[in-house]
Structure formats: structure tokens, C-alpha cells
N, C-alpha and C positions, 0 to 999 in steps of 0.2 A: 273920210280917212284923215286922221291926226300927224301930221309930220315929225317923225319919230327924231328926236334930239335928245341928248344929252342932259342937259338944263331940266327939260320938261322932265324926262325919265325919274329925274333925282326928285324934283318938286313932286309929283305924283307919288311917286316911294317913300318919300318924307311924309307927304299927308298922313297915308298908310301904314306907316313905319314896319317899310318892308327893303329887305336889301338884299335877296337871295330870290329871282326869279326864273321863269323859262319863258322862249320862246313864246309859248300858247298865253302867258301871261302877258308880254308886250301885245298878242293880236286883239285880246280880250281890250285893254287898253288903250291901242290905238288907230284898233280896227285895219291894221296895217298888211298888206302880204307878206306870205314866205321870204320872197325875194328883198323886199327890203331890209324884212326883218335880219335876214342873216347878213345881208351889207351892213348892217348897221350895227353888229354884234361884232361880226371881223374888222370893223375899221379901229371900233375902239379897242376892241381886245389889244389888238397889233398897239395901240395909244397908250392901253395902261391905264386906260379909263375902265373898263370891265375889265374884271376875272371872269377867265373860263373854269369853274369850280371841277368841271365832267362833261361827258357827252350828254347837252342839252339841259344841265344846270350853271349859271352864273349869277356874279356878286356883284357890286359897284365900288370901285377899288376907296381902300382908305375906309370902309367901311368893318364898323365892330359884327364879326360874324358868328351867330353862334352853332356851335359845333355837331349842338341836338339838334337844333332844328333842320344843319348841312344833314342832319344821317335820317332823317325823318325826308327829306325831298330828295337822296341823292338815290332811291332804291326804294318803290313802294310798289305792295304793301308792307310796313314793315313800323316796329314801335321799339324802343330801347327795353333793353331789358338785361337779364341774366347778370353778370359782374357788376357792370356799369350803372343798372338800378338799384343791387343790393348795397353798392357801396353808395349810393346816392340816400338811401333812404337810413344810410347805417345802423346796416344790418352785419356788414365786414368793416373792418377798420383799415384795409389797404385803400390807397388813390389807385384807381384804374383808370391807363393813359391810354386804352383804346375807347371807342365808343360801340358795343356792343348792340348789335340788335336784332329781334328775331324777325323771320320773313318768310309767308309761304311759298317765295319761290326758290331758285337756286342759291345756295348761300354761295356769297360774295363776300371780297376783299379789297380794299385799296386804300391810298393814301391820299390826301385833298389838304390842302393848307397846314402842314405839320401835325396832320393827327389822321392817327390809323381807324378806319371804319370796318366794324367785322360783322355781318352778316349772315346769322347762322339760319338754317332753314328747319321749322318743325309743322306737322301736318295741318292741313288746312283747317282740319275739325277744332284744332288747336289755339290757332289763330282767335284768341280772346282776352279779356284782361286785362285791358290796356284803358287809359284814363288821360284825358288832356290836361298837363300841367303845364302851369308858368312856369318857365326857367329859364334862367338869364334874360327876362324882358321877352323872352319866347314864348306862344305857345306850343309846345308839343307832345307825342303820343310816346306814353312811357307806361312799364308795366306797373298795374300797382305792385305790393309787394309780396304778395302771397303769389299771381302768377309768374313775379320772375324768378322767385326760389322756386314753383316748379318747372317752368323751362329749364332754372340751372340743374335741379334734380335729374328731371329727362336724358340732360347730356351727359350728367355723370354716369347713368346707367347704362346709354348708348359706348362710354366710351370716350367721347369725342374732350371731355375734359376730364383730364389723369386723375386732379385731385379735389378731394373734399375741401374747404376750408375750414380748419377745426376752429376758425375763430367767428364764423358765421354764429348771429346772434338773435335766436329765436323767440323767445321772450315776447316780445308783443306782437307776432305771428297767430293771426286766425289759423286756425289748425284746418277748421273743418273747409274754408276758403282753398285751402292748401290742396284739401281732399278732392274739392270738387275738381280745379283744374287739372291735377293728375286724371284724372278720369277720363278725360275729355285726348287726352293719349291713347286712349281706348288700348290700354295694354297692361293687363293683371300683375304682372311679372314683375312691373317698379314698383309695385310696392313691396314685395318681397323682398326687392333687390334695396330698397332703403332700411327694410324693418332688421337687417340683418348687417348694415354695414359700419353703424358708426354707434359706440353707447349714448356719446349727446341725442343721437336721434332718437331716442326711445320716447320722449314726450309725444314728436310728431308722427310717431308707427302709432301709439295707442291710438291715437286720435282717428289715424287712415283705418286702423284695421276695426277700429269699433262702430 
């Protein structure tokens, strides 16, 4: 067993260029117990040398943290997507200052270093889509773009988001991409309920209903 320090922590995380861990990640490491391990977690916390990020996620303070990757380890399984990929991939022209992401468990909410994590839940069969990309020096799991226009679709039919964005930008959108993941909702009735709601959408109905 490795005597878990400070110093070492950082030189290790530096090798790796990692700055966002858990507990099971120091045992991996340094082979260390529970009991140390959370002495060692509360001493510095209390220091100001770790941030406590969440229950059983933390950072190394002073460190550039990024935000996809906090929403990708703060709640899994679970990949960005819905707003927060469309506008990434600009496909909407608004900055969205939450970090959206879908998860087949309970959807969740909370806040973690000035920025809001939303959580939405869609069925396991659904749970697909998703692609590892660099962002910000990260890797992380983000939908491509055709599954997060249809999770955002999904919710608009559920409901759970009020409105369309009329300035949503379909144009170099797979259609039939589109199609498939709607499917995988295993529910007839969105596509009805798309073919019938917006005239921009008429491109993406031909494509679903053909």
C-alpha cells in the first residue's frame, strides 16, 4: 500500500492529466483503505486542497475543471445531450448555461461549481447515441446530433419542454439517423405528433413517415 499524500496525488493526476476523481480511483492507485482513504479526503477538503464536487465526486482545488466531463462522472449512466449538444454542434444559436444530459435513471438536478446539471431521464432501450468527444482537453460522452435532436424531440412530445425552437437548424441533419433513434422510443404517436407540429418540420416528417 502507497501512502496516500497530497504531492504524490497531484504528480500521479498530472502524469494522467486527470483532476476530477473518486474515492475507488485513489484505491485503484494506491491500493489504500476506505478508512484512509476518507481521512485523507476530509483532511484536505477541510484544507482547501480538494474540492468536494458531490457525494463521492472531487477535484484538486486550483485546478481548470471541466464542466462536461463534472456531468458525465457526477451521475452515470448518463451522456450530454438535448440543448446543450444542439447548441454545441450549432444546430441552435442560443449559449445554453445548463449542462444537459440524458440518463436511464431517475432524472436529476443540482448545482456544482456555478453551473447548473440537468438530468433528464429517457428509456433504457433508448439509451444510445452517444460518441466520445474531446472537449475542453476532455474526453467525454455526448450525443451525436441526430440522437440529441431526437431525445429533444421526445421531451417536446412528452411535454416536459414547453417549446419548439424555431431557430433549430436542420440542414445537415441525417434524417433517416433521426428516424432510427425515434424508433428506439418504441412509441408510434411522436411521430405523428412531430409530423403535425411545426411547418419547418416538414423536411424531417417526409423523411420519418417515408
Amino acid at each position: 500500500m502507497s501512502k496516500l499524500n497530497l504531492y504524490k496525488l497531484q504528480e500521479k493526476f498530472g502524469e494522467i492529466k486527470k483532476s476530477i476523481f473518486t474515492p475507488q480511483d485513489l484505491k485503484l492507485l494506491f491500493y489504500a483503505n476506505d478508512r484512509a482513504i476518507n481521512g485523507f479526503l476530509t483532511y484536505n477538503n477541510k484544507k482547501g486542497k480538494i474540492l468536494k464536487l458531490k457525494k463521492g465526486l472531487y477535484g484538486i482545488s486550483k485546478s481548470n475543471f471541466s464542466s462536461n466531463l463534472i456531468a458525465n462522472l457526477a451521475y452515470k449512466p448518463s451522456y450530454i445531450s438535448f440543448e446543450t449538444a444542439l447548441s454545441y454542434y450549432h444546430l441552435i444559436p442560443e449559449t445554453v448555461y445548463s449542462i444537459i444530459s440524458a440518463t436511464s435513471k431517475a432524472s436529476r438536478e443540482w448545482n456544482m461549481q456555478n453551473t447548473n446539471y440537468v438530468y433528464r431521464s429517457i428509456k433504457k432501450e433508448a439509451y444510445a447515441g452517444y460518441i466520445i468527444k474531446t472537449i475542453e482537453n476532455e474526453q467525454v460522452l455526448i450525443a451525436t446530433p441526430e440522437k440529441a435532436l431526437a431525445d429533444y424531440c421526445y421531451f417536446i412530445y412528452l411535454g416536459k419542454i414547453k417549446e419548439w425552437n424555431s431557430r433549430l437548424e436542420l440542414k445537415d441533419i441525417n434524417l433517416k439517423k433521426v428516424k432510427e433513434y425515434l424508433k428506439l422510443f418504441n412509441n408510434r404517436k411522436i411521430i405523428n405528433f412531430i409530423k403535425k407540429y411545426l411547418p419547418q418540420l416538414c423536411l424531417i416528417v417526409n423523411c420519418l413517415i417515408g
